[in-house]
PLY file of the C-alpha trace (Angstrom):
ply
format ascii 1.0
element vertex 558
property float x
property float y
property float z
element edge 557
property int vertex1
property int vertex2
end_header
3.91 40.20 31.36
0.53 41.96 30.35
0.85 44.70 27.68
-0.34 47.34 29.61
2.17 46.77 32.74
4.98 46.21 29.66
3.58 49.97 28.61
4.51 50.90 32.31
7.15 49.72 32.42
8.42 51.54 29.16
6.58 54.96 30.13
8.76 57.79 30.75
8.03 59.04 34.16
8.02 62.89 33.59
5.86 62.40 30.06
4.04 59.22 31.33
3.98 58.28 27.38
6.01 55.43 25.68
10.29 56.30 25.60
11.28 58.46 22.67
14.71 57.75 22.24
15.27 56.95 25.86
18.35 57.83 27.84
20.33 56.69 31.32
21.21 58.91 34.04
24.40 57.94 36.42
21.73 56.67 38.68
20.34 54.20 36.41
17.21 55.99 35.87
15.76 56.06 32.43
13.91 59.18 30.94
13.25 60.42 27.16
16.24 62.60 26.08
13.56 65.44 25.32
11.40 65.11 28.77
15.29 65.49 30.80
16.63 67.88 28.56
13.49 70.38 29.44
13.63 69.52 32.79
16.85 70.17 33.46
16.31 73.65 31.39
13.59 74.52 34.19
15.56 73.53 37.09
18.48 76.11 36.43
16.66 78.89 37.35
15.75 78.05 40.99
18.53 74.55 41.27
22.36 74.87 41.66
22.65 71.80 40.44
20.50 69.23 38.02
18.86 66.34 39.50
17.23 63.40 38.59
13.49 63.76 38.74
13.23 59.95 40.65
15.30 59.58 42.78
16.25 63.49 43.35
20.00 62.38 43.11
22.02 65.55 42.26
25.15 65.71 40.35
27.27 68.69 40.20
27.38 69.78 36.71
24.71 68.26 33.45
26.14 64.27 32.54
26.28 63.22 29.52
23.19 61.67 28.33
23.57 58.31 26.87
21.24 56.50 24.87
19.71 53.22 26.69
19.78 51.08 23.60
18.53 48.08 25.09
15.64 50.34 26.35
15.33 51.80 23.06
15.30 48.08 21.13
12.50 47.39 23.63
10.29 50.29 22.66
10.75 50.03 18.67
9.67 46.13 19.40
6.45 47.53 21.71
5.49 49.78 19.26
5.02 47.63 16.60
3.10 45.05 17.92
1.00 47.67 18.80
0.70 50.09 15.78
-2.24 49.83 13.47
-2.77 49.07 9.91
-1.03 52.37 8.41
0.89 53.14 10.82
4.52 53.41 11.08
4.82 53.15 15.07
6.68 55.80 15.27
5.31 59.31 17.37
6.41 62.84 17.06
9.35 63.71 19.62
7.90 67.04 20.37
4.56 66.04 21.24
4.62 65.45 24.84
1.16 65.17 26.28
-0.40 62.95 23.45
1.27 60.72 21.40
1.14 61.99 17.35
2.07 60.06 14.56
5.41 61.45 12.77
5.69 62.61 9.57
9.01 62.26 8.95
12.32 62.25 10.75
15.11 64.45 10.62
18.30 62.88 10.77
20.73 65.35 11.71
18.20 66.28 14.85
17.73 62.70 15.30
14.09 63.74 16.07
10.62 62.29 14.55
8.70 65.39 13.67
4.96 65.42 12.94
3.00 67.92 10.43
2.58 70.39 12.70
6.36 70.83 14.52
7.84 69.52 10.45
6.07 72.77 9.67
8.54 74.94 12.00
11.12 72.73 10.82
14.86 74.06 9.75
14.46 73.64 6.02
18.53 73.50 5.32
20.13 70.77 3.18
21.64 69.52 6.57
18.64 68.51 8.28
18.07 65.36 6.04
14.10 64.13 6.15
13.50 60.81 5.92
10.30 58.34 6.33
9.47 58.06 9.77
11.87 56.03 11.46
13.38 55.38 15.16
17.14 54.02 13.95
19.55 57.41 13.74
22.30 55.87 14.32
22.69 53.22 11.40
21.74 56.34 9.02
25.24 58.47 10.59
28.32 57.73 10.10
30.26 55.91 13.04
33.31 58.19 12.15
31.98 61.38 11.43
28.43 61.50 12.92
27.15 63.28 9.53
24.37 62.06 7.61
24.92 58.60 5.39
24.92 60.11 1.78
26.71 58.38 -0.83
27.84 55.05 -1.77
31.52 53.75 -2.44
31.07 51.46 -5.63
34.64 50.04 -5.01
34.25 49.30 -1.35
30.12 48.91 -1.32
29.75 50.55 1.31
28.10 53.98 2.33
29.65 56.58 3.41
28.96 61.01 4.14
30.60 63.86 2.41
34.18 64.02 5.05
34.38 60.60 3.92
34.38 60.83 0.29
37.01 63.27 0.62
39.08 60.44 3.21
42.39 58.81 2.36
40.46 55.55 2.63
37.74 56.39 0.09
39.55 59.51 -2.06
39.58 58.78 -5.68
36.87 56.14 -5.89
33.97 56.13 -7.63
31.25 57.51 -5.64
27.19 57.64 -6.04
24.74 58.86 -4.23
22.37 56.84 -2.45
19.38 57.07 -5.00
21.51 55.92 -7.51
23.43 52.96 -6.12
20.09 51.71 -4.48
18.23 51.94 -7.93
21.36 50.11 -9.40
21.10 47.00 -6.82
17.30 47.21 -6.75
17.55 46.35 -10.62
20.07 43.77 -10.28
18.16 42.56 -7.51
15.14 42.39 -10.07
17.12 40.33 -12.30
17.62 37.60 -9.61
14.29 38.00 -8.52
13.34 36.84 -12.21
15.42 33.29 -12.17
14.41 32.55 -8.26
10.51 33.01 -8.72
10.23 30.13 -11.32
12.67 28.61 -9.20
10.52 28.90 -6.58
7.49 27.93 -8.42
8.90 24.92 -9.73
10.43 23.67 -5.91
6.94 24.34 -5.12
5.52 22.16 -7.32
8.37 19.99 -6.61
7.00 19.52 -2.70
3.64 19.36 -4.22
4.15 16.23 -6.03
5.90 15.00 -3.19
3.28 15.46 -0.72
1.23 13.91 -3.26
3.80 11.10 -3.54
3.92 10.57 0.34
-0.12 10.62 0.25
0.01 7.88 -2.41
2.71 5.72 -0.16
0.44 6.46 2.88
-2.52 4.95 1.25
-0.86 2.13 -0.54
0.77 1.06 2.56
-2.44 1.71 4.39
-4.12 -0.79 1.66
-1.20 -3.64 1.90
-1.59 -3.29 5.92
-4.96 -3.90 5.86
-4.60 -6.59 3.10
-1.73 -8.19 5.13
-3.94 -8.41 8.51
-6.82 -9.75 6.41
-4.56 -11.86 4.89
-3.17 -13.37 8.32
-6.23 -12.80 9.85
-7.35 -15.73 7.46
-4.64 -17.38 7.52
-5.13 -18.22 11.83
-8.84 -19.16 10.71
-7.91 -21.81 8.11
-5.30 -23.09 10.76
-7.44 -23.11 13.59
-9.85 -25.16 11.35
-7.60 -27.40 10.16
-6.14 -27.79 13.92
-9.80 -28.60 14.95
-10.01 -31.00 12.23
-7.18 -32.97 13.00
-7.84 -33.10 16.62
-11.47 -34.29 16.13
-10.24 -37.09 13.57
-7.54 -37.77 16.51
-10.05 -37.79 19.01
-12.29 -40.00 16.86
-9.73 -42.70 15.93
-8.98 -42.94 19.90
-12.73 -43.60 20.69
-12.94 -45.94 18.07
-10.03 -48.01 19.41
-10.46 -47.60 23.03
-14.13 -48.94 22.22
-12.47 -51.91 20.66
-9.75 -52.18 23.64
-12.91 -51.85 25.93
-14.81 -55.12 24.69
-11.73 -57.15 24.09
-10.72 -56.42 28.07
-14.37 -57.56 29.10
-14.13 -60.69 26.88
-10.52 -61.34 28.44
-11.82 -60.55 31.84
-14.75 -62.94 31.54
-12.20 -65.70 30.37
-10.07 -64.94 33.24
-12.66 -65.25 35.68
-13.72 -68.65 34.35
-10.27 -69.74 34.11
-10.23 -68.66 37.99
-12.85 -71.17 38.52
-11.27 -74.31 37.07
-7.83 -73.48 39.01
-9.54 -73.05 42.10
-11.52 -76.41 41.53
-8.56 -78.50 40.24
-6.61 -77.16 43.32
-9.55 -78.18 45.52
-9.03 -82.10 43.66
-5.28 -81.77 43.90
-6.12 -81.64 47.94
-7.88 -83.99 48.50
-6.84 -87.56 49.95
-9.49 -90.08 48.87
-8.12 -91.09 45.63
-11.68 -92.59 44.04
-13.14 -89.18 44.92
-10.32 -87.48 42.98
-10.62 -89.72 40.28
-14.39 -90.01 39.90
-14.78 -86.31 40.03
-12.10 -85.65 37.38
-14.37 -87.85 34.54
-17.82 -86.83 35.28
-16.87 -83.16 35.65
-14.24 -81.99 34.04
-13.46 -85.31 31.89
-13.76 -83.19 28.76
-12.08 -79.90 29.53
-8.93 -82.11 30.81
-9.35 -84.05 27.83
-9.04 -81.24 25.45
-6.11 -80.01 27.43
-4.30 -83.05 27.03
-5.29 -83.61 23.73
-3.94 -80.25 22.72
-0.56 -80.86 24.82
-0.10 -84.11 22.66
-0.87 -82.87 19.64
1.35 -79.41 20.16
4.26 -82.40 21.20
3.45 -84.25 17.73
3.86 -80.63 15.81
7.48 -80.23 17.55
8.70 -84.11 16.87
7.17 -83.53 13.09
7.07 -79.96 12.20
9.70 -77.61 13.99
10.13 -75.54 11.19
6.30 -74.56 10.22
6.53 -74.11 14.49
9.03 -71.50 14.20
7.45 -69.78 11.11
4.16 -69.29 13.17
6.16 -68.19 16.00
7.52 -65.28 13.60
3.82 -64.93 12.22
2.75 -64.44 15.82
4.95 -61.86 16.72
5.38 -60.17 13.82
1.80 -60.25 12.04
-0.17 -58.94 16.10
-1.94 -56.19 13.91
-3.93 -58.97 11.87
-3.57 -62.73 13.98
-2.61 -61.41 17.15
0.03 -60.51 20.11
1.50 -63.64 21.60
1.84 -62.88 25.63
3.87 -65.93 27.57
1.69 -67.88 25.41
-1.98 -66.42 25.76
-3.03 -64.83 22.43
-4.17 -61.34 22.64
-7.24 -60.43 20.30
-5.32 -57.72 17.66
-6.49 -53.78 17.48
-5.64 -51.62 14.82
-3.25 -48.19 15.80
-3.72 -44.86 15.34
-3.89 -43.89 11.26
-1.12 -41.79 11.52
-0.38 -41.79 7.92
-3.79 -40.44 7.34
-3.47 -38.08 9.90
-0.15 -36.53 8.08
-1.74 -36.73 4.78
-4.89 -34.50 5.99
-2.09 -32.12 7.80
-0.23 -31.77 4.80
-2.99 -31.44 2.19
-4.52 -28.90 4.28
-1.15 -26.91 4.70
-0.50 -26.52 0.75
-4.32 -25.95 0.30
-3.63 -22.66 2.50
-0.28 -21.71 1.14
-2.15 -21.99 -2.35
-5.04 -19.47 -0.96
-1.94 -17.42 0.14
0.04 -17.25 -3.14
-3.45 -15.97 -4.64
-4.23 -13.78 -2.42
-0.83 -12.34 -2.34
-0.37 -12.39 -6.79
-3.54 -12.66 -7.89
-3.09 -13.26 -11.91
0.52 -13.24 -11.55
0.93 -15.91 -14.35
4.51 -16.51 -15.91
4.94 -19.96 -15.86
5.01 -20.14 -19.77
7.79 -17.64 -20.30
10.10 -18.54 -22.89
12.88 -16.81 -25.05
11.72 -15.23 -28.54
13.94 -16.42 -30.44
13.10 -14.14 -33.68
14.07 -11.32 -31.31
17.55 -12.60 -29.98
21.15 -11.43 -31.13
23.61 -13.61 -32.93
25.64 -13.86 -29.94
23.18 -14.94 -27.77
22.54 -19.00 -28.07
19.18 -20.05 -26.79
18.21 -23.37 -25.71
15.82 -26.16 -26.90
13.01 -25.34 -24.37
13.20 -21.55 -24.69
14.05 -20.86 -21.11
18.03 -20.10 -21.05
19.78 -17.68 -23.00
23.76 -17.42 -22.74
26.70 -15.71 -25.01
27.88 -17.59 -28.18
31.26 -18.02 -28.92
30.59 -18.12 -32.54
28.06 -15.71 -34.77
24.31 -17.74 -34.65
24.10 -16.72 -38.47
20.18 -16.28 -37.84
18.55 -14.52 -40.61
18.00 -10.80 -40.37
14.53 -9.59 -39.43
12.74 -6.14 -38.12
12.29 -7.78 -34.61
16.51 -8.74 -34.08
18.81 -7.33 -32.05
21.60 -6.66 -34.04
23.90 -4.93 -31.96
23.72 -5.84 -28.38
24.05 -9.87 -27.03
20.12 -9.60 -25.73
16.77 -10.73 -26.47
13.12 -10.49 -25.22
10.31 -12.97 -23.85
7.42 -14.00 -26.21
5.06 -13.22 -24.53
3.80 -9.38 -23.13
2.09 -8.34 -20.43
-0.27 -5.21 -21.33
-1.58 -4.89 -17.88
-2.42 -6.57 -14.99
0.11 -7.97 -12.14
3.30 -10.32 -13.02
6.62 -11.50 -12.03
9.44 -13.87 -13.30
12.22 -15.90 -11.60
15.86 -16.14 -13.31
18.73 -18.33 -12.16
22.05 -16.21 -13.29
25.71 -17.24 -13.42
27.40 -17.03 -10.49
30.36 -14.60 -12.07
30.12 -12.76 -15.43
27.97 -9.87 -16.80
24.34 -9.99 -17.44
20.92 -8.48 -17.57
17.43 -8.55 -16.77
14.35 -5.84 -17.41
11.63 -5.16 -19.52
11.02 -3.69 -22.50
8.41 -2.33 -24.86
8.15 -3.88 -28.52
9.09 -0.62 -29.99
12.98 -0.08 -28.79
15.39 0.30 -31.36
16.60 -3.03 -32.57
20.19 -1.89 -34.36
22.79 0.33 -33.11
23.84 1.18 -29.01
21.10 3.14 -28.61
19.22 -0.66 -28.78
20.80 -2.05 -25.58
18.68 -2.27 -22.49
18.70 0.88 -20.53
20.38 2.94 -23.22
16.74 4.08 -24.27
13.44 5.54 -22.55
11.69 2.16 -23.63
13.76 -0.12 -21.61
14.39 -0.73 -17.71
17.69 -2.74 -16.22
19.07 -4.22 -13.80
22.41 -5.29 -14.72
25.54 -6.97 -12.88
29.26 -6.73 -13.71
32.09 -7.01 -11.48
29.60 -8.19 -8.87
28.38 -5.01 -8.62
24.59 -4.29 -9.58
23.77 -1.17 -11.57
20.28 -0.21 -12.40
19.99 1.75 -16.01
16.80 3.57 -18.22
17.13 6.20 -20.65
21.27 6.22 -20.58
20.72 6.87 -16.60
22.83 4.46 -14.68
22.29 3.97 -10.47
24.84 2.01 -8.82
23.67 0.26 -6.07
25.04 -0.37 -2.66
27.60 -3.58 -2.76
26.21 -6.63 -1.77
26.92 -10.20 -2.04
25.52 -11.38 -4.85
22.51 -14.16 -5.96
21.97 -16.78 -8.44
18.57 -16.14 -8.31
16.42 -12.96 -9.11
12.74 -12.18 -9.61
11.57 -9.57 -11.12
7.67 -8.15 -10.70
5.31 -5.76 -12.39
2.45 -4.28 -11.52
1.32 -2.41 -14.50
-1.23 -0.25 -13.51
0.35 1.23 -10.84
4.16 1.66 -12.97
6.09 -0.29 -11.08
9.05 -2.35 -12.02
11.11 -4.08 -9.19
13.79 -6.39 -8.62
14.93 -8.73 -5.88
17.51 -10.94 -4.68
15.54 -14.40 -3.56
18.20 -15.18 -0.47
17.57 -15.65 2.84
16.00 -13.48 3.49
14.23 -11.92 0.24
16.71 -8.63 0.04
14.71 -6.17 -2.36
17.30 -4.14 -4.22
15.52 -1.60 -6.86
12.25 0.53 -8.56
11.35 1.89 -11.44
8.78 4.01 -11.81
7.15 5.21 -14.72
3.84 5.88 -16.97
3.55 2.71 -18.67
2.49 3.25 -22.47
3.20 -0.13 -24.21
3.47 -3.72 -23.16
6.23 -4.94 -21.55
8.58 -7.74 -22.59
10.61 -9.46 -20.33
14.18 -8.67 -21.37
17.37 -10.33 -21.23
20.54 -9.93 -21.84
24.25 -12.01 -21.69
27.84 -10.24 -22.23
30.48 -12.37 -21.88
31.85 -16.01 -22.62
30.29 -18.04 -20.09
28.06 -16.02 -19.04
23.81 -17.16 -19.10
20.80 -16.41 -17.64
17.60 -18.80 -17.39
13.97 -18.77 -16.64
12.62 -20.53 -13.76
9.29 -19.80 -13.68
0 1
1 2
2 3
3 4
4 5
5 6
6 7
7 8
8 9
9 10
10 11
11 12
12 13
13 14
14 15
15 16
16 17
17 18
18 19
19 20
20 21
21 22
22 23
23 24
24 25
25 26
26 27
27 28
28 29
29 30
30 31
31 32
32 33
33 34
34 35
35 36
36 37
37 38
38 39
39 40
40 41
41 42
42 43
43 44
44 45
45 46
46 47
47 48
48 49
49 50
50 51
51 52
52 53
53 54
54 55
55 56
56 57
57 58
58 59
59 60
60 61
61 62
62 63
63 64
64 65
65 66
66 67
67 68
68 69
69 70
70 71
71 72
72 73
73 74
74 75
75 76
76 77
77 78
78 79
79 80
80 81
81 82
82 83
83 84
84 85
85 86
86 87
87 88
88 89
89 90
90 91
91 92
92 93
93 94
94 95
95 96
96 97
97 98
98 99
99 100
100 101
101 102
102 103
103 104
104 105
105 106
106 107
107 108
108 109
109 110
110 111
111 112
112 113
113 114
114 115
115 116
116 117
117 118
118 119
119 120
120 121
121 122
122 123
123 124
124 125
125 126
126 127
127 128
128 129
129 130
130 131
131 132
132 133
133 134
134 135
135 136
136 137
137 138
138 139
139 140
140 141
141 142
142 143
143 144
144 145
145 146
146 147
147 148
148 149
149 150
150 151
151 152
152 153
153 154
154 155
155 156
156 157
157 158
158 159
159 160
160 161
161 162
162 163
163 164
164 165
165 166
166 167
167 168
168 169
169 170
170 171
171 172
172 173
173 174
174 175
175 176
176 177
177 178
178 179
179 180
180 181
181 182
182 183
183 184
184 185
185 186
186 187
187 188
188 189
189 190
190 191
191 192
192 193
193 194
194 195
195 196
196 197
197 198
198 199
199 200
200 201
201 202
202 203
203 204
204 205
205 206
206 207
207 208
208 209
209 210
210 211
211 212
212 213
213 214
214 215
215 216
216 217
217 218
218 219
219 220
220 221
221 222
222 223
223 224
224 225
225 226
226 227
227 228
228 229
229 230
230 231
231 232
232 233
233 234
234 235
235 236
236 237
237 238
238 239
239 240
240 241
241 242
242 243
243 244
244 245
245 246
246 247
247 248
248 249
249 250
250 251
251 252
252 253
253 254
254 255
255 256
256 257
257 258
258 259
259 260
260 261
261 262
262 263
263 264
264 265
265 266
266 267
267 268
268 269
269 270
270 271
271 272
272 273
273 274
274 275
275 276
276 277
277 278
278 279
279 280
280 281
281 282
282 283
283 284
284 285
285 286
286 287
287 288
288 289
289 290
290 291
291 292
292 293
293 294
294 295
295 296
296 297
297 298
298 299
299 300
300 301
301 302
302 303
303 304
304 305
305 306
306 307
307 308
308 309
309 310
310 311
311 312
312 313
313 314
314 315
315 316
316 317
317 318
318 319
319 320
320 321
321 322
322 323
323 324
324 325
325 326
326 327
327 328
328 329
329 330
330 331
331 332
332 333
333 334
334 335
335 336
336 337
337 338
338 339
339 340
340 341
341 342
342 343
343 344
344 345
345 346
346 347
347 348
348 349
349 350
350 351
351 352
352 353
353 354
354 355
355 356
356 357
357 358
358 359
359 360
360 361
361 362
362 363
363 364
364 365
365 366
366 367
367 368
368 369
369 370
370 371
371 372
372 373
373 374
374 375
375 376
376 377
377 378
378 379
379 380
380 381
381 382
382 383
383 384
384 385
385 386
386 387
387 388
388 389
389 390
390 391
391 392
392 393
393 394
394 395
395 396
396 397
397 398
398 399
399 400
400 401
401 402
402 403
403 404
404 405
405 406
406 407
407 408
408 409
409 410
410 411
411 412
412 413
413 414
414 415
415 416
416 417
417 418
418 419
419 420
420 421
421 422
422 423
423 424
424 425
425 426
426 427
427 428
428 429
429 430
430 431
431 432
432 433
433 434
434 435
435 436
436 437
437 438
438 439
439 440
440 441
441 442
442 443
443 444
444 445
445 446
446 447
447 448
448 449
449 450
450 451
451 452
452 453
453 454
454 455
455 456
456 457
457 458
458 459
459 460
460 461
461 462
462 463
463 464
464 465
465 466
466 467
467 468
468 469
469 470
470 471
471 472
472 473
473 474
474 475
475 476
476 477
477 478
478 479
479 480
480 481
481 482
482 483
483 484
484 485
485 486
486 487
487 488
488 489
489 490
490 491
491 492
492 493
493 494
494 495
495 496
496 497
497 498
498 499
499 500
500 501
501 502
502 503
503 504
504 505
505 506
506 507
507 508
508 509
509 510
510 511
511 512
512 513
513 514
514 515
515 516
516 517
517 518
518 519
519 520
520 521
521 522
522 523
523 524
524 525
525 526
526 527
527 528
528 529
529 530
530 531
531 532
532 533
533 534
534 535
535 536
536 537
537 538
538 539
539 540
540 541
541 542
542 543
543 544
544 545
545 546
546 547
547 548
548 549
549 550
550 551
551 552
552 553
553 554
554 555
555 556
556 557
């Protein structure tokens, strides 16, 4: 609804100016209590009876005029979207044909008043004035309709002068408004105090957390776009190496079908002169005149059925004489047809070389790790923590550490090492040699399967004697540490439990320096990440480990 049909609709019809302090006739008309009031006052001198001015409905004797609150909540709403800078919304009652800002309000008339009507005023202690305001009725009393004065300290709640003197209220300690307003505004002062910097500091609390989320957004934004370059790659170097294989596939098939090609000619040339000599000899084998046969057999083909003979008795010679050396060329013809020959119902078939499948795999292969190399350094670029190994000058007396310097587990017995600034000499735990002051890392562990033990980092400068020493118990070491098959992360005497999970025998732990990050992760199937720390890295970090129990170890992998 526009404004200005909302201000006709909340116009009083005799005034044609916005409701002050609107009432209902029986007829469900609504007018401003003064506009009827005056109204009716004017009709009893020519009227019997009053009327309402709409509808001209006419009751016998003056109702009771009852304030149309919803009406009136309306108005107080309309009027303040619409008053100006200043302005308190809120127009004299008696000013009926322009609307004039009040002065004040009188709260026993329940009438807004403006300089010029406050001037003809009653001036009596009843009629309370009060800023301008269009709410009588929460300033009254609900049981004696006077004017709120006073405040009950022992019931808080504010009362007039016939209540004060009320069985409920008689005897307590009473103020006056002033008073008990001044007291709460002070104490209200007071908790203004704590909640500001409260305030302030949530404030910068949602600051750094906006920041925070910025920071994820444009990290993740990075590893996305790293991720799709990465795979991106990835498809090119396997579409290449695809390509390559095929073509060396393709090649090796040209090569032997070129081979295949000639030997089938060569065959097929044979065959087609052996065609001739059956078709000839079956032409002899018909005929009748024996001398014909016979001469015919020695001037032509005296020499090819020579050689066939010959070769027939010396192949019968080989079998009366030399079985065995028969049956081993047998074997060599059957089982050697990549070098000699295939053996066919006795025609010998030139040989061809197969495919190279064995070179084919090896180029497949090669290829594959070549990529999954260009991954891993892509992925960890100077992650390098192949040469991690135990310092032994830095290890507790209950902590045995082995030949190569890659497992550390508890000792049954005291090590007896000698006593030096850089041992642990309370806790079963002891750091890597070597430090990473920057730069990208991770290490693998293998862990016992039950037990209690610990892996972190540290910087060079924790405490090396007392509890305050262990891992965790200090703002210069980070921890993730398992007992009872539960994990528990710990830094600065802070412990985290984390959510129950099966547990691993193998862990990895990675740093990225620069951006003060510590993390942990289970290497199952799959990789299940399990914890952070974040922090302003001021040192190097040492890898750190730690062992608590009989039994228990934990070793480098990598």
């Amino acid at each position: 609804m526009a404004a200005a049909d909302l201000r006709d609709e909340l116009s009083c019809s005799i005034c044609l100016s916005i409701y002050t302090d609107p009432v209902s006739l029986p007829c469900g008309h609504n007018f401003c209590r003064g506009c009827i009031g005056r109204t009716w006052d004017w009709q009893e001198g020519i009227e019997e009876d009053p009327s309402c001015p709409e509808c001209r409905q006419r009751f016998k004797r003056k109702p009771e005029l009852a304030t149309a609150w919803k009406l009136r909540g309306m108005v107080e709403r309309f009027c303040q979207t619409e008053t100006e800078p200043g302005e308190t919304g809120i127009f004299c009652t008696y000013c009926l044909l322009s609307p004039v800002p009040a002065a004040k309000s009188c709260l026993l008339c329940e009438a807004s008043l403006c300089d010029t009507h406050l001037r003809g005023h009653c001036q009596s202690a009843e009629h309370v004035l009060t800023e301008p305001t269009a709410s009588f009725m929460g300033r009254k009393c609900s049981v004696h309709h006077k004017v709120l004065e006073y405040h009950c300290c022992e019931d808080s709640a504010c009362i007039c002068v016939y209540c004060w003197v009320d069985e409920k209220h008689r005897g307590h300690r009473v103020e006056l408004l002033s008073e008990a307003s001044e007291k709460k505004k002070e104490k209200l002062r007071k908790v203004l105090e704590k909640l500001s910097p409260e305030r302030e500091e949530t404030e910068r609390g949602a600051q750094r957390l906006q920041e925070r989320r910025r920071e994820v957004a444009e990290v993740a934004a990075g590893e996305t776009e790293k991720v799709t370059a990465l795979f991106r790659g990835i498809r090119e170097e396997l579409e290449a190496l695809e390509k390559r294989l095929l073509s060396d596939i393709s090649r090796q098939k040209e090569e032997l079908s070129r081979q295949l090609t000639e030997l089938i000619q060569q065959l097929e040339i044979k065959k087609d002169e052996l065609s001739r000599k059956i078709r000839h000899i079956e032409e002899l084998c018909n005929m009748a005149d024996p001398l014909t046969v016979l001469q015919e057999q020695w001037e032509s083909h005296g020499a090819a059925f020579c050689g066939a003979e010959g070769a027939d008795t010396e192949g019968r010679e080989r079998e009366d004489t030399e079985g065995a050396d028969t049956e081993g060329r047998e074997r060599e013809g059957t089982e050697g047809a990549d070098t000699e020959g295939r053996e066919r119902e006795g025609i010998k078939v030139p040989a061809v070389g197969d495919l190279d499948v064995g070179r084919i795999s090896e180029t497949l292969l090669t290829g594959l790790a070549g990529i999954v190399t260009g991954v891993e350094g892509r992925v960890i670029p100077g992650q390098e923590a192949t040469e991690l190994v135990l310092d032994i000058n830095t290890a507790g007396n209950r902590v045995s550490v082995s030949g190569d310097g890659k497992s550390a587990s508890y000792s049954h017995t005291d090590q007896r090492r000698p006593q030096t600034p850089e041992r642990f000499l309370y806790w079963p735990q002891a750091l890597s040699t070597r430090s990473f002051p920057s730069g990208r890392h991770y290490w693998e562990v293998e862990v016992s399967e039950s037990g209690y033990w610990g892996v972190g980092a540290a910087y060079p400068s924790i405490e090396r004697g007392g509890n305050q020493s262990g891992f965790g118990n200090n703002n210069k070491s980070w921890c993730l540490y398992r007992w009872n098959n539960n994990y528990t992360v710990r830094h600065d005497r802070k412990d985290t439990q984390l959510p129950h999970i099966p547990p691993c025998r193998r862990i990895r732990i990675s740093l990225d320096y620069e951006a003060g990050r510590l993390s942990f992760y289970e290497l199952s199937e799959p990789i299940r990440y399990l914890h952070t720390f974040t922090a302003s890295f001021t040192e190097p970090l040492h890898a750190a480990f730690w062992v608590g129990w009989y039994g228990d170890w934990v070793r480098i992998i990598s």
